[in-house]
Backbone as CSV, one residue per row, in Angstrom:
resi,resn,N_x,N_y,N_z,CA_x,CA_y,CA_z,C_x,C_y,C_z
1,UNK,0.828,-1.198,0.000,0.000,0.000,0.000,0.866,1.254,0.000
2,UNK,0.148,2.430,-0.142,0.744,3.419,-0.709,1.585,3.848,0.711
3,UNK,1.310,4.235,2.216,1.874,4.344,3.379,2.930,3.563,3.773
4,UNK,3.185,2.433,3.205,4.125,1.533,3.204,5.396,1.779,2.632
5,UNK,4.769,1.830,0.940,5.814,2.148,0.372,6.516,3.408,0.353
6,UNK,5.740,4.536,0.572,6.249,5.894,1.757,7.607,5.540,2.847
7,UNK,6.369,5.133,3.589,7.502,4.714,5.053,8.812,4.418,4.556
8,UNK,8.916,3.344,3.447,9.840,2.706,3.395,10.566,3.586,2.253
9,UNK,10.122,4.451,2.145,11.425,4.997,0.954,12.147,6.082,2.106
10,UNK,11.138,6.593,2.742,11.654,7.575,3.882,12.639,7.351,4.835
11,UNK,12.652,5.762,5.403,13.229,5.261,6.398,14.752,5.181,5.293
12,UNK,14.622,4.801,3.896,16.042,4.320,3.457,16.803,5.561,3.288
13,UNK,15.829,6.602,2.475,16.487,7.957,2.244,17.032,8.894,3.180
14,UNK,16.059,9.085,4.318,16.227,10.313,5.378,16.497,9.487,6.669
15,UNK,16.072,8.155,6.617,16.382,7.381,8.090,15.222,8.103,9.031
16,UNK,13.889,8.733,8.829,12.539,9.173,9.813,11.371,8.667,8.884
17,UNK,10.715,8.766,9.671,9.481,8.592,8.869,8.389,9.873,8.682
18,UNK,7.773,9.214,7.810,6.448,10.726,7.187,5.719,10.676,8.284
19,UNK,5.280,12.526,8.445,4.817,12.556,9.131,3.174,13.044,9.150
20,UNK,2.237,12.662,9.522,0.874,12.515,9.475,0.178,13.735,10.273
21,UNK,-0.410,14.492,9.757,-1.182,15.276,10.691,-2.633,15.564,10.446
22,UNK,-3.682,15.439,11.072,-4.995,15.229,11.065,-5.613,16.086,11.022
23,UNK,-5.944,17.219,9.924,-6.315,19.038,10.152,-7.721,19.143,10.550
24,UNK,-8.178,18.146,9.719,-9.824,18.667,10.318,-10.902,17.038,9.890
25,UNK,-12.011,16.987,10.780,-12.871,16.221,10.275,-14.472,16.868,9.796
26,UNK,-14.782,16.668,8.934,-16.114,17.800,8.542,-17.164,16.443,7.881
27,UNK,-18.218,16.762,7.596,-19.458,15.935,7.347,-20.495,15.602,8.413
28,UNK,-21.212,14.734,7.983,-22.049,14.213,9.051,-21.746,12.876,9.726
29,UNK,-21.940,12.992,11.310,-21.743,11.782,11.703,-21.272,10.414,11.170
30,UNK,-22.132,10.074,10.213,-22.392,8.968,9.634,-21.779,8.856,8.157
31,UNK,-21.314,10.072,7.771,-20.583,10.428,6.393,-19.382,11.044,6.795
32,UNK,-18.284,10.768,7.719,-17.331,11.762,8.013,-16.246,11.839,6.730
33,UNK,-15.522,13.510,6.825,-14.276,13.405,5.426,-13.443,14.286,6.368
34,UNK,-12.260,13.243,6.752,-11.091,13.722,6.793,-10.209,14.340,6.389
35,UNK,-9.746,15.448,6.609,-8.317,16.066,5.712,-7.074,16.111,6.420
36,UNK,-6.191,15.506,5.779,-4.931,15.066,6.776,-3.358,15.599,6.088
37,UNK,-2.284,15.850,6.390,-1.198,16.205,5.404,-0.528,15.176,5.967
38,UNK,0.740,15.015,4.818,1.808,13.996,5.142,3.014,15.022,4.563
39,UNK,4.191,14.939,5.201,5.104,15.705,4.728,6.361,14.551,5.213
40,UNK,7.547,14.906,4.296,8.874,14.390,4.640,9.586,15.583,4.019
41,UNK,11.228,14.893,4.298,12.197,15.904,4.861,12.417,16.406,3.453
42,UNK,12.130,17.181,2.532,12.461,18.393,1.915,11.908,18.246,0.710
43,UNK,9.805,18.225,1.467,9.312,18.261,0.504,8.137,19.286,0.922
44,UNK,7.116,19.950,0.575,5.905,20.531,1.251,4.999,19.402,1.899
45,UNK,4.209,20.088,2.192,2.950,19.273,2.970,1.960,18.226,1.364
46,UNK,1.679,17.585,1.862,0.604,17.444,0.743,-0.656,16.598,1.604
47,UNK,-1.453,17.446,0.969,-2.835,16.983,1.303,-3.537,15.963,1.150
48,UNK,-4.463,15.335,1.989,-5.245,14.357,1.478,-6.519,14.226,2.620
49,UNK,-7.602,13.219,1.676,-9.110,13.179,2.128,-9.347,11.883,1.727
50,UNK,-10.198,11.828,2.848,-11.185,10.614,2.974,-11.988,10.495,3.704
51,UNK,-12.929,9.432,3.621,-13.565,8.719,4.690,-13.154,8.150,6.311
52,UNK,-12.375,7.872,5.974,-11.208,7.613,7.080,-10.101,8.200,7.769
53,UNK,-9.550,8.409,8.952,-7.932,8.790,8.677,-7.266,8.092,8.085
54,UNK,-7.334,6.610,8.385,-6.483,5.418,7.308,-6.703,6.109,5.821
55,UNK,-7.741,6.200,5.519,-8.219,6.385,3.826,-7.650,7.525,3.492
56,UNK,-7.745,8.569,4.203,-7.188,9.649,4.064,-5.492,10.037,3.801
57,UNK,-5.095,8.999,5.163,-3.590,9.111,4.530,-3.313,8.055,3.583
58,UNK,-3.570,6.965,3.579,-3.429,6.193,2.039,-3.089,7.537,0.597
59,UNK,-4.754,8.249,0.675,-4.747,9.233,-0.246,-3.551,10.528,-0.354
60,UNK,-3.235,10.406,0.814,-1.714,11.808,0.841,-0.627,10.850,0.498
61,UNK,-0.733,9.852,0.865,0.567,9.280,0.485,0.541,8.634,-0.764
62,UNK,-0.619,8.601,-1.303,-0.357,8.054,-3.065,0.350,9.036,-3.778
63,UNK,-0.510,10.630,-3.207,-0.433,11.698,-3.549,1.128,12.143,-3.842
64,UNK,1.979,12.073,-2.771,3.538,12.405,-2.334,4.337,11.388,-3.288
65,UNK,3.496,10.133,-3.352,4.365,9.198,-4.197,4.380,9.523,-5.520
66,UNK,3.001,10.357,-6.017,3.031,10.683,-7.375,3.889,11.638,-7.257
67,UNK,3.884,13.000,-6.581,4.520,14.187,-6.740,6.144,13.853,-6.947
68,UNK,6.818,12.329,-6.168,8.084,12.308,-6.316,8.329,11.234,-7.080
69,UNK,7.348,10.981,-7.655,7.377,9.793,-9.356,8.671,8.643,-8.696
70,UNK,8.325,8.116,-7.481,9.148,6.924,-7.649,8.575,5.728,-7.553
């Protein structure tokens, strides 16, 4: 999965891992959408949403994986 393969490029490159932060939850009860950033060491924040926090960062971290095409 996409958090995985994150982690693991982070841990080989920079030796830390990405870091996750949870900005807001908005919807209804029963429909919640998360917005969460993931950032590593000398890149911006990048955003992501979901249903989930899991889903959510899945989605930032596909996101980061596209932005650094590896």
């Amino acid at each position: 999965d996409a958090k995985t393969k994150l982690q693991e490029y982070c841990l080989k490159k920079y030796k830390t891992l990405p870091k996750y932060e949870t900005l807001e939850k908005s919807g209804p009860h029963h429909n919640p959408i998360f917005k969460v950033t993931v950032q590593i060491p000398q890149t911006k924040k990048i955003f992501g949403s979901g249903n989930s926090i899991k889903n959510a960062q899945q989605n930032a971290a596909k996101k980061i994986i596209n932005f650094l095409e590896f």
